[in-house]
N, CA, C and O atoms as a printed pandas DataFrame, in Angstrom:
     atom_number atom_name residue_name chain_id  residue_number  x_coord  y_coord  z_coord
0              1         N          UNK        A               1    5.545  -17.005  -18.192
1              2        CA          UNK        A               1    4.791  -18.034  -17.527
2              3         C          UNK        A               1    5.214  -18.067  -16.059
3              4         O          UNK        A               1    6.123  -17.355  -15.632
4              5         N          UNK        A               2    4.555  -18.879  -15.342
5              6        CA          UNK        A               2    4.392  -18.155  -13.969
6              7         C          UNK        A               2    4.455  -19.908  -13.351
7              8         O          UNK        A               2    3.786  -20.828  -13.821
8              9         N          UNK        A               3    5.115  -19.981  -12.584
9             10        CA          UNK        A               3    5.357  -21.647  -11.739
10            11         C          UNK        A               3    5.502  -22.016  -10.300
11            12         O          UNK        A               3    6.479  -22.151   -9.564
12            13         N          UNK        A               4    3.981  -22.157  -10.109
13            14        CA          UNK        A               4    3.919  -21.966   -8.405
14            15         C          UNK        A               4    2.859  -23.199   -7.622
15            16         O          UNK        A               4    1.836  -23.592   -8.182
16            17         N          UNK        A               5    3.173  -23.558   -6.657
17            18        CA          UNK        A               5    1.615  -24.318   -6.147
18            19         C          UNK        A               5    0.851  -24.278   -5.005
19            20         O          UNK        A               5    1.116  -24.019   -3.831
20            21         N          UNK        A               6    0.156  -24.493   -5.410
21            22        CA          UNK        A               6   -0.685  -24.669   -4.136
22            23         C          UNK        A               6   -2.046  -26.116   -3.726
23            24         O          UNK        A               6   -2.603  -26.922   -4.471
24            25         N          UNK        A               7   -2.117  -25.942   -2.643
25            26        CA          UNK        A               7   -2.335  -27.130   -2.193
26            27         C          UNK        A               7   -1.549  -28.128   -2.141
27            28         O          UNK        A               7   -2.122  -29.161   -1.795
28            29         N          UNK        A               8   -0.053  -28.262   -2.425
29            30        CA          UNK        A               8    0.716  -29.223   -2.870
30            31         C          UNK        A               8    0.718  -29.535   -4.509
31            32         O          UNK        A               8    1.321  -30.468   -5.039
32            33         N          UNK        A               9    0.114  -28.794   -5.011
33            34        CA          UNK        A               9    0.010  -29.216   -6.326
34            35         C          UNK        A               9    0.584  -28.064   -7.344
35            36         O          UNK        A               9    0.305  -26.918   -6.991
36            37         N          UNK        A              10    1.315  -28.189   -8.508
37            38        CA          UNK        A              10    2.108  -27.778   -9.302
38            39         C          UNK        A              10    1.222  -27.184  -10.271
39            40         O          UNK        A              10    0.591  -27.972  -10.975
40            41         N          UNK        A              11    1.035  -25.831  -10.463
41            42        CA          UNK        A              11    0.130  -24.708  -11.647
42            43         C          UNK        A              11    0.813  -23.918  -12.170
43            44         O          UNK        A              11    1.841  -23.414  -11.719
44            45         N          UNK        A              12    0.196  -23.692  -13.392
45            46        CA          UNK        A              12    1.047  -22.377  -14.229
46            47         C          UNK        A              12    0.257  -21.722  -14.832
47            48         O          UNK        A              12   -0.697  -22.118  -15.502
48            49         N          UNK        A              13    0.712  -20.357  -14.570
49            50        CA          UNK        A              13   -0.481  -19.366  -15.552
50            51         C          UNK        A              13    0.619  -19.109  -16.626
51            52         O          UNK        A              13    1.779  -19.489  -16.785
52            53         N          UNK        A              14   -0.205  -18.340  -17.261
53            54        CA          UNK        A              14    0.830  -16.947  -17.904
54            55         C          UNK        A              14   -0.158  -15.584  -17.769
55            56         O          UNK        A              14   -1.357  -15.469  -17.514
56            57         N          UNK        A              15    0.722  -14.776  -18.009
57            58        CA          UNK        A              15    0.471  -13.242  -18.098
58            59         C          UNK        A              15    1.498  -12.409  -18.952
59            60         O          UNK        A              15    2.719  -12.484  -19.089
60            61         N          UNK        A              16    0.163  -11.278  -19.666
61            62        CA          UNK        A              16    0.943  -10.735  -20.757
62            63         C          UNK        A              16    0.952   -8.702  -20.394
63            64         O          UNK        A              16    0.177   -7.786  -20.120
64            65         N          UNK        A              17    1.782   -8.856  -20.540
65            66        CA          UNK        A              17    2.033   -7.136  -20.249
66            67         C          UNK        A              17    2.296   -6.216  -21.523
67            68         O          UNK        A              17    2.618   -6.564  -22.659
68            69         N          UNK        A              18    2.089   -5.058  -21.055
69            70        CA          UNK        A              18    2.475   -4.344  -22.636
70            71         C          UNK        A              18    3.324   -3.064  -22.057
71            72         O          UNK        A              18    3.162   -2.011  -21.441
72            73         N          UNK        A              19    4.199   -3.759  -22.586
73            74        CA          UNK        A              19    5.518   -2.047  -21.962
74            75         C          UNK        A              19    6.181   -1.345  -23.451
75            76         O          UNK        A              19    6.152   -1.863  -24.567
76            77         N          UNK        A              20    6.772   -0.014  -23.065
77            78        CA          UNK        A              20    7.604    0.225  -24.039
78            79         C          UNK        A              20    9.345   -0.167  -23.809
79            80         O          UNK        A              20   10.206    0.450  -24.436
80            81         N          UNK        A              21    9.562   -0.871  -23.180
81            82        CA          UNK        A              21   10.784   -1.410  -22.837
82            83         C          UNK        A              21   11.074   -2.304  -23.712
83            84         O          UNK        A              21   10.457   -3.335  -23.985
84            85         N          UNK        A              22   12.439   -1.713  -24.339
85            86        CA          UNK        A              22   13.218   -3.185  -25.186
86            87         C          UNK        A              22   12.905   -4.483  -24.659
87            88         O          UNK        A              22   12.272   -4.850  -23.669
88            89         N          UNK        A              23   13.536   -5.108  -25.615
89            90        CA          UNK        A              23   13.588   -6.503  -24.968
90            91         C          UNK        A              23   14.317   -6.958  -24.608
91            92         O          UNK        A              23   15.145   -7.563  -25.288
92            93         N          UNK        A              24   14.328   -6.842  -23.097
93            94        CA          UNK        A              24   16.154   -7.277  -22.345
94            95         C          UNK        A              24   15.054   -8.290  -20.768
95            96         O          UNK        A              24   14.330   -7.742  -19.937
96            97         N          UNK        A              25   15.229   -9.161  -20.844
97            98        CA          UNK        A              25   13.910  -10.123  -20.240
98            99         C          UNK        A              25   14.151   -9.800  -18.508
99           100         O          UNK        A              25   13.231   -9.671  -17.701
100          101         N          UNK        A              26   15.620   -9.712  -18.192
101          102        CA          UNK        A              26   16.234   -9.261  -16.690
102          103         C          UNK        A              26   15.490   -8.105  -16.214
103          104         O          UNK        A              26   14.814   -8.057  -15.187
104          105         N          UNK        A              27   15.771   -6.747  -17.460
105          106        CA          UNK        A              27   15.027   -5.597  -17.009
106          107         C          UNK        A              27   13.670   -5.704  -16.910
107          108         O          UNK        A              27   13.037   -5.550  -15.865
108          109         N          UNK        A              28   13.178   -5.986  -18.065
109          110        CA          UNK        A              28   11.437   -6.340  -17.789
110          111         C          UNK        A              28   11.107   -7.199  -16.278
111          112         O          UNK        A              28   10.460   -6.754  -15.329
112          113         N          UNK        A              29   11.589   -8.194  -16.358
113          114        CA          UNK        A              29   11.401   -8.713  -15.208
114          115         C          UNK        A              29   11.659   -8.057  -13.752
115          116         O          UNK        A              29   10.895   -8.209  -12.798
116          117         N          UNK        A              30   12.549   -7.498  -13.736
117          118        CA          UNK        A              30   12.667   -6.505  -12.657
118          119         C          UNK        A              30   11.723   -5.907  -12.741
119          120         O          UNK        A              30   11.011   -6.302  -11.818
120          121         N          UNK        A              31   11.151   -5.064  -13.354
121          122        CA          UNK        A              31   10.577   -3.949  -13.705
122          123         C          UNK        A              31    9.212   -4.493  -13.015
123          124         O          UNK        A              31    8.911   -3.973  -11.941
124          125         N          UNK        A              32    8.155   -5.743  -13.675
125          126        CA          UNK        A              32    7.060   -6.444  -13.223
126          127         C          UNK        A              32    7.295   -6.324  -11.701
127          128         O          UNK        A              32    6.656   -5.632  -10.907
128          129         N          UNK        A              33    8.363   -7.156  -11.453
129          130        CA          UNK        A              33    8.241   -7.404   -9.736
130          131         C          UNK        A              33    7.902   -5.895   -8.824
131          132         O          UNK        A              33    7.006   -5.585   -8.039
132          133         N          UNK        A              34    9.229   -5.097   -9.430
133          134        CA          UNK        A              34    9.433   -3.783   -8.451
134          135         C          UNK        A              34    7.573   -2.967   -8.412
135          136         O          UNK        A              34    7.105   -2.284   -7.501
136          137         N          UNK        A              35    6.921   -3.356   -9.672
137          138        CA          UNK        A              35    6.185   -2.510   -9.628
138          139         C          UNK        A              35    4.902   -3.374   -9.042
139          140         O          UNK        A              35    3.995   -2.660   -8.611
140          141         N          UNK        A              36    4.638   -5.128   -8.941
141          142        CA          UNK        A              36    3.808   -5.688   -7.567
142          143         C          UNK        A              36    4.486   -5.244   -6.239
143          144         O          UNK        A              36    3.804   -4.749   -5.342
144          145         N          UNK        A              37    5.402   -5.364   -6.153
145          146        CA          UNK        A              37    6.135   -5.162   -5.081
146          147         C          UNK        A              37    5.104   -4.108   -4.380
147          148         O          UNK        A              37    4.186   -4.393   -3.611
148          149         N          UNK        A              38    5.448   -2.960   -4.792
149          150        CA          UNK        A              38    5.026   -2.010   -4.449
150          151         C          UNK        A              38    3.207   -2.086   -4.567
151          152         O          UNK        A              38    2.538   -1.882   -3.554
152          153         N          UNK        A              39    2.796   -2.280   -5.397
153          154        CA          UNK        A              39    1.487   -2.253   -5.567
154          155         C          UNK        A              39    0.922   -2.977   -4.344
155          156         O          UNK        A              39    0.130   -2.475   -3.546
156          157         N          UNK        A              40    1.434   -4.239   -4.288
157          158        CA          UNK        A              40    1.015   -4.995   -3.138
158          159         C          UNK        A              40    1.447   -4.456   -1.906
159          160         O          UNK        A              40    0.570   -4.599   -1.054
160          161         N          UNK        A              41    2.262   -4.001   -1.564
161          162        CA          UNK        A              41    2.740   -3.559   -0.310
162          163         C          UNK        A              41    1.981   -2.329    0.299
163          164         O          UNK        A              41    1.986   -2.061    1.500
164          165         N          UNK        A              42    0.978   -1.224   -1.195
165          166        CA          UNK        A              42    0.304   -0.321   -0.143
166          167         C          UNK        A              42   -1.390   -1.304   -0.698
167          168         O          UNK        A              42   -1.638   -1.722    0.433
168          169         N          UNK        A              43   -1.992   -1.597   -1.146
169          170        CA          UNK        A              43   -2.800   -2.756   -1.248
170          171         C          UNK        A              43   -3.186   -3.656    0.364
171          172         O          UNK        A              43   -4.239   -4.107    0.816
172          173         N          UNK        A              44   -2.000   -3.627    0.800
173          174        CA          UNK        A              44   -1.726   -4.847    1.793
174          175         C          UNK        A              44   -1.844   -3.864    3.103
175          176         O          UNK        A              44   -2.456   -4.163    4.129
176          177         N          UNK        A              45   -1.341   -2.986    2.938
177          178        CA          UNK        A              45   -1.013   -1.683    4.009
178          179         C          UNK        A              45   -2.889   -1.167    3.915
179          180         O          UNK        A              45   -3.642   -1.255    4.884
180          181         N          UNK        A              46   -3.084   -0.930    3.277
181          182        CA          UNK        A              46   -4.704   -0.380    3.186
182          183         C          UNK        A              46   -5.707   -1.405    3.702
183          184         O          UNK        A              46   -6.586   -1.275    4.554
184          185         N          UNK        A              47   -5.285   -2.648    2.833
185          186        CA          UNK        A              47   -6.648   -3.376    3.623
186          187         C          UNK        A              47   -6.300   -3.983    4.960
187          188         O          UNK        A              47   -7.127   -4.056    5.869
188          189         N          UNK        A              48   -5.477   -4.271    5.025
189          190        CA          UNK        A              48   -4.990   -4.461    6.336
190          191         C          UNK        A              48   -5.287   -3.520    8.197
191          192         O          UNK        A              48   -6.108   -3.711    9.094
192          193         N          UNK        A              49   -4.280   -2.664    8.045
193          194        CA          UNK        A              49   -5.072   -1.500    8.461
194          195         C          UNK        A              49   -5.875   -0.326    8.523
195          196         O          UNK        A              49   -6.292    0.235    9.536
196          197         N          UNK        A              50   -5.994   -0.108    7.688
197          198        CA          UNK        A              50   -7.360    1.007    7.555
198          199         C          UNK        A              50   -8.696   -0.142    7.108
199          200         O          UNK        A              50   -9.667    0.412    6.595
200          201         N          UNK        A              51   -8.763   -1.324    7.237
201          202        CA          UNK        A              51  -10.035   -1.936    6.612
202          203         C          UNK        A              51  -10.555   -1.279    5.424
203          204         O          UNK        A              51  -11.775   -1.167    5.300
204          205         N          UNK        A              52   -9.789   -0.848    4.569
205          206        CA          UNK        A              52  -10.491   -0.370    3.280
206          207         C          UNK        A              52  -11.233   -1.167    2.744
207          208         O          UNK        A              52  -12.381   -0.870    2.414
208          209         N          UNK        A              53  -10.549   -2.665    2.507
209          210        CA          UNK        A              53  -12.094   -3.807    1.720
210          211         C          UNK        A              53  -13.207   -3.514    2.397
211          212         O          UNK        A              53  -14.206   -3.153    1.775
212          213         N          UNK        A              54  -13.213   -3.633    3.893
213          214        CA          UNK        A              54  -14.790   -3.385    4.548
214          215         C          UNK        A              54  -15.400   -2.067    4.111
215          216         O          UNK        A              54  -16.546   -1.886    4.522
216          217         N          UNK        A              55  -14.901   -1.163    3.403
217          218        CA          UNK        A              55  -15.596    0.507    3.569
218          219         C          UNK        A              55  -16.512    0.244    2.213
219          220         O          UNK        A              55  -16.268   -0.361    1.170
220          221         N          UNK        A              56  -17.682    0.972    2.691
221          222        CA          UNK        A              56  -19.248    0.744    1.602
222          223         C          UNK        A              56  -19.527    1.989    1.145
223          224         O          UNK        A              56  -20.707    2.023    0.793
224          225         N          UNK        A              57  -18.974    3.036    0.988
225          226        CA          UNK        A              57  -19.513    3.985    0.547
226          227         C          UNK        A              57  -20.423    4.115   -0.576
227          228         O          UNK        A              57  -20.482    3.516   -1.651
228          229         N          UNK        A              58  -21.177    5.124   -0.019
229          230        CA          UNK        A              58  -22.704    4.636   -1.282
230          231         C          UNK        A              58  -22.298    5.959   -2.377
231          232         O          UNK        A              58  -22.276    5.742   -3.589
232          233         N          UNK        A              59  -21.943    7.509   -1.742
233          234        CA          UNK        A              59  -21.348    7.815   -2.697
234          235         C          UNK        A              59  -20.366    7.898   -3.281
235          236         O          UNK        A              59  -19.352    7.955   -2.585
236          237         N          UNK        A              60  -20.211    7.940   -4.637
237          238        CA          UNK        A              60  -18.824    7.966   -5.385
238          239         C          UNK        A              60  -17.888    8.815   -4.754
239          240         O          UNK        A              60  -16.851    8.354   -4.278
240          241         N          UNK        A              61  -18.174   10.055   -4.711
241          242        CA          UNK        A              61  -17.282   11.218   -4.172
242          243         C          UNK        A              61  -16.776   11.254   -2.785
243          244         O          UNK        A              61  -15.894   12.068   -2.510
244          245         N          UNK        A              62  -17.261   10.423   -1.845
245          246        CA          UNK        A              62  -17.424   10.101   -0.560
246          247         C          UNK        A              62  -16.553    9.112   -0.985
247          248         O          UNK        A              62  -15.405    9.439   -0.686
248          249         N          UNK        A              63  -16.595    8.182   -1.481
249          250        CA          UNK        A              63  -15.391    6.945   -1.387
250          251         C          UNK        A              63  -14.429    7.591   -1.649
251          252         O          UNK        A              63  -13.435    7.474   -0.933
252          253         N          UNK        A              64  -14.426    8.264   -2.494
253          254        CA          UNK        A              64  -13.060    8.458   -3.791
254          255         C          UNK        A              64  -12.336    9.678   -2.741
255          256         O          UNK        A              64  -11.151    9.936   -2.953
256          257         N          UNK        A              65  -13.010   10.368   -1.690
257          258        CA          UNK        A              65  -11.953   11.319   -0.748
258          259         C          UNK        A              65  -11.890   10.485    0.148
259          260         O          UNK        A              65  -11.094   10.920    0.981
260          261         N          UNK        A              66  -12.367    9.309    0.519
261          262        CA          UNK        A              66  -12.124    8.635    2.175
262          263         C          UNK        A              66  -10.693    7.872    1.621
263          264         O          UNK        A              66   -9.635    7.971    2.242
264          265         N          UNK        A              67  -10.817    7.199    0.521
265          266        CA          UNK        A              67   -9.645    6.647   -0.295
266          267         C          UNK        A              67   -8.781    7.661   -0.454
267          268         O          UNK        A              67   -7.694    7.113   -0.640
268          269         N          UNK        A              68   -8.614    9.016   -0.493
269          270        CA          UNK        A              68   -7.603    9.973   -0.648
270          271         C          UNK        A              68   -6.662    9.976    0.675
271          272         O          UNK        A              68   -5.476   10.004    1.003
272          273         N          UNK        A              69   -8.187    9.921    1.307
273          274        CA          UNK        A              69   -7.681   10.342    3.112
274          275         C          UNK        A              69   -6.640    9.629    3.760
275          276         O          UNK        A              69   -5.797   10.109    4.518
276          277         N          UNK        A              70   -6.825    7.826    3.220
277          278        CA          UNK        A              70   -6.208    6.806    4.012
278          279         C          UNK        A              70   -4.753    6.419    3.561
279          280         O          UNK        A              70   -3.951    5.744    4.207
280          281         N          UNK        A              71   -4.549    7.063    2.149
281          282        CA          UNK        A              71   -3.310    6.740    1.828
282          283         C          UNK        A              71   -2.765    8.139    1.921
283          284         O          UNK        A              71   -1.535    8.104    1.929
284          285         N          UNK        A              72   -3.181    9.183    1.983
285          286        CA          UNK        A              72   -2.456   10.425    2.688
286          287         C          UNK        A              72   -1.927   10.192    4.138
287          288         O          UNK        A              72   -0.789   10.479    4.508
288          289         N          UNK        A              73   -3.108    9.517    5.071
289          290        CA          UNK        A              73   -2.549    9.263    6.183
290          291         C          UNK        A              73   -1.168    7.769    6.675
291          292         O          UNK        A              73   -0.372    7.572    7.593
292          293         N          UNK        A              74   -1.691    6.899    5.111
293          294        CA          UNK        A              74   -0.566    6.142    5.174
294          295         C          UNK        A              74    1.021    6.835    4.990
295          296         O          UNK        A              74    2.063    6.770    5.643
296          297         N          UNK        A              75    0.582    7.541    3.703
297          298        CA          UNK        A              75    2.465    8.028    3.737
298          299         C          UNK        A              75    2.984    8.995    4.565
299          300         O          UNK        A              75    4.161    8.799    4.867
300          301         N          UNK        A              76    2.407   10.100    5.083
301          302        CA          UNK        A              76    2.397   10.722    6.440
302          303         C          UNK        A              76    3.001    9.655    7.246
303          304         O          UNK        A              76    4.214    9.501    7.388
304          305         N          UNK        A              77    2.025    8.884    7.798
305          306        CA          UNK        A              77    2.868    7.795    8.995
306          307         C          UNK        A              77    3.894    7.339    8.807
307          308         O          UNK        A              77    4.737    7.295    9.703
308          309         N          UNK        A              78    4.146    6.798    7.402
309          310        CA          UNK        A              78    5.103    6.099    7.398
310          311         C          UNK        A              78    6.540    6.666    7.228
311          312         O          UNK        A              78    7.575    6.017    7.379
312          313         N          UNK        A              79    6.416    8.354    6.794
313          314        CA          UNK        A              79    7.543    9.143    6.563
314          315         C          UNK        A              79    7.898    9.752    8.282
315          316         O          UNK        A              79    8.780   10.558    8.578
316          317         N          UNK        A              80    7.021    9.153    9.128
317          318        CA          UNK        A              80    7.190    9.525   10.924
318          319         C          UNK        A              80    8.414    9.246   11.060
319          320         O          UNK        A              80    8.926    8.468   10.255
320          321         N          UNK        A              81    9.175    9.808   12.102
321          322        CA          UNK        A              81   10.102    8.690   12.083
322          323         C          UNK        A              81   10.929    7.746   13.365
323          324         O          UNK        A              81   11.984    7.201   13.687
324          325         N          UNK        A              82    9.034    8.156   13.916
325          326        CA          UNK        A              82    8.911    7.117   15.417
326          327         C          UNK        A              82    8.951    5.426   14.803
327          328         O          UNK        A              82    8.873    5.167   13.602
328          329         N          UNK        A              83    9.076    4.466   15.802
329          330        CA          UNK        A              83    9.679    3.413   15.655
330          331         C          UNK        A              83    8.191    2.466   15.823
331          332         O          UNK        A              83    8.198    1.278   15.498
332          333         N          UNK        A              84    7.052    3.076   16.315
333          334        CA          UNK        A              84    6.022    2.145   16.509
334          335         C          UNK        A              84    5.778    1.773   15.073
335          336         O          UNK        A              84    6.368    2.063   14.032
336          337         N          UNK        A              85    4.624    0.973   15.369
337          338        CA          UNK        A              85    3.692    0.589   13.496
338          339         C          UNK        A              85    3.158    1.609   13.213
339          340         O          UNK        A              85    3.345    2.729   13.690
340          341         N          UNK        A              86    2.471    1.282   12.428
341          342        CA          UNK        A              86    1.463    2.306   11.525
342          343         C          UNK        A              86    0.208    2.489   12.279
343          344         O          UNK        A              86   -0.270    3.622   12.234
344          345         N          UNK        A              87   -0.272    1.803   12.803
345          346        CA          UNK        A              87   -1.165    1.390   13.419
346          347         C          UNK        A              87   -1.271    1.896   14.872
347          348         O          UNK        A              87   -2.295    2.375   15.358
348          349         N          UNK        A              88   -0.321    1.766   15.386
349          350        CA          UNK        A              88    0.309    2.520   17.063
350          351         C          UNK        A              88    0.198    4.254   16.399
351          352         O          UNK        A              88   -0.760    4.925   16.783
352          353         N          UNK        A              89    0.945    4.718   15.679
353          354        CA          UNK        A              89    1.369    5.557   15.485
354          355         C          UNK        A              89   -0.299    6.450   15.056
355          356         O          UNK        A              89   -0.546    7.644   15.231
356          357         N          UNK        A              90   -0.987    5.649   14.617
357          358        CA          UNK        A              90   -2.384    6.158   14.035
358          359         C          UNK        A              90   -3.379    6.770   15.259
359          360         O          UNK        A              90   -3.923    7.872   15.320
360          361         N          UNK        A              91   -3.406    5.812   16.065
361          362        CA          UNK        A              91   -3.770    5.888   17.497
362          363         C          UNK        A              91   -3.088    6.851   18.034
363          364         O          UNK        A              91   -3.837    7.815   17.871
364          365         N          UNK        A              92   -1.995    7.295   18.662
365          366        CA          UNK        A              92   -1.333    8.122   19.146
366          367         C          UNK        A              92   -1.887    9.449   18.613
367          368         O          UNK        A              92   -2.247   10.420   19.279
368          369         N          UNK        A              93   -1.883    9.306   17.340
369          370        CA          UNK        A              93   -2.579   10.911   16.800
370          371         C          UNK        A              93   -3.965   11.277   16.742
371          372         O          UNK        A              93   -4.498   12.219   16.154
372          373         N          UNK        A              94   -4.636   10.035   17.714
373          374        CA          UNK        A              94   -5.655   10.479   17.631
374          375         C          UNK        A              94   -5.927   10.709   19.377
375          376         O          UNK        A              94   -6.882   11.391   19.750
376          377         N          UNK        A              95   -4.919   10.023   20.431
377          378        CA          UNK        A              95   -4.846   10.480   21.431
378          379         C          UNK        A              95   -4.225   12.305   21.802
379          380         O          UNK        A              95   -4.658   13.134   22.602
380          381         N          UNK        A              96   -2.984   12.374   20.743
381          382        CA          UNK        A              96   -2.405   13.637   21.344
382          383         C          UNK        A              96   -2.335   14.104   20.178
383          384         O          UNK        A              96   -2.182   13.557   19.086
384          385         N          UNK        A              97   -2.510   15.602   20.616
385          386        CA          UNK        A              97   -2.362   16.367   19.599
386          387         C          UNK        A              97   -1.133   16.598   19.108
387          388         O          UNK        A              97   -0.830   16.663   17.916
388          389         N          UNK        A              98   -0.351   16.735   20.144
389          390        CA          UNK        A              98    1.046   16.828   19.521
390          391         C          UNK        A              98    1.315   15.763   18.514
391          392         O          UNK        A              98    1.890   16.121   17.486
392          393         N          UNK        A              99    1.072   14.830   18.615
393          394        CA          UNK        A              99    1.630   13.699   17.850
394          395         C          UNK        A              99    1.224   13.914   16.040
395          396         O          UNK        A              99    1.745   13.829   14.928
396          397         N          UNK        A             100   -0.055   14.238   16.707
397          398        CA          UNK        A             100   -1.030   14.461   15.321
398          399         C          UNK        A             100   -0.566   15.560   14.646
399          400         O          UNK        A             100   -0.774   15.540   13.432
400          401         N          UNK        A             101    0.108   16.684   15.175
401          402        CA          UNK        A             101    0.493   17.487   14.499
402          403         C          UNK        A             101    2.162   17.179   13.906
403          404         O          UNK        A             101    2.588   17.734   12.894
404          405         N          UNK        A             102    2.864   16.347   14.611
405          406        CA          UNK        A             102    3.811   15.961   13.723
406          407         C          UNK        A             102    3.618   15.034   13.010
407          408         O          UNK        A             102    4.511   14.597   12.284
408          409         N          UNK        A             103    2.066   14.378   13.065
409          410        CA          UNK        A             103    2.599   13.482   11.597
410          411         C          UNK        A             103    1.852   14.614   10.084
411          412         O          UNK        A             103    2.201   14.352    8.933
412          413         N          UNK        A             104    1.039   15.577   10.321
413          414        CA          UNK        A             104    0.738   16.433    9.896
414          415         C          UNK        A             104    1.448   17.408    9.041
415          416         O          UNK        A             104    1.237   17.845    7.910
416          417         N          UNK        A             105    2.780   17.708   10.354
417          418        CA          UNK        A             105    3.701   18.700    9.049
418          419         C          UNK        A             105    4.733   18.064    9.193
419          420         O          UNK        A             105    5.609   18.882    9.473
420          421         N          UNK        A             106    5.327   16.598    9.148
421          422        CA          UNK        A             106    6.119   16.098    8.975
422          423         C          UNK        A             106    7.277   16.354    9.571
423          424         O          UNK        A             106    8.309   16.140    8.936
424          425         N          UNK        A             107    7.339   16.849   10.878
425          426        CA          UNK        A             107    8.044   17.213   12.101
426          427         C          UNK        A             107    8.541   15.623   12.718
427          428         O          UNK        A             107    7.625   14.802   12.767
428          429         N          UNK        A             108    9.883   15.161   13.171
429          430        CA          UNK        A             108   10.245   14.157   13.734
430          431         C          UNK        A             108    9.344   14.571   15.458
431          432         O          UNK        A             108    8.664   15.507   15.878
432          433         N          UNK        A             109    9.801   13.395   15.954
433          434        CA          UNK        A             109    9.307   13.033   17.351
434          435         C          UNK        A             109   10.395   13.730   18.298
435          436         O          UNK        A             109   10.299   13.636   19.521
């Protein structure tokens, strides 16, 4: 069960998962978080900057490589290991080539 509020006001869900993990409630629980954690963090990273919610692609195959494209270019950037954002760093490679080619073959700055 889940104990949080909003608006000032006190709610509870629950949610049910299905793992093959014993039952040790610490590990499971770790386990849930580490894996929103992460989910949300490239989720958040995508719609955020690349505007993925805004993208309409009408075809399937056309979405499903533009969606390949943006989280290829997310972990690329983020394995850079210049100090700007993601976002600076995106720009830059589209100003210089050099840049673009180290986030490309994973060459430092």
């Amino acid at each position: 069960m889940r104990i949080y509020e909003e608006n000032r006001v006190r709610k509870t869900d629950t949610r049910y998962y299905i793992s093959s993990l014993r039952r040790n409630g610490k590990q499971f629980a770790h386990a849930v978080r580490n894996h929103w954690r992460i989910e949300n963090s490239l989720h958040w990273s995508l719609g955020m900057t690349s505007r993925e919610d805004e993208s309409r692609g009408c075809n399937r195959r056309f979405a499903e490589n533009l969606a390949w494209l943006r989280r290829f270019t997310l972990s690329r950037t983020k394995q850079h290991p210049g100090k700007q954002s993601y976002l600076m760093k995106r720009r830059m490679a589209g100003w210089s080539v050099d840049v673009l080619m180290q986030l490309l073959t994973g060459q430092g700055a």
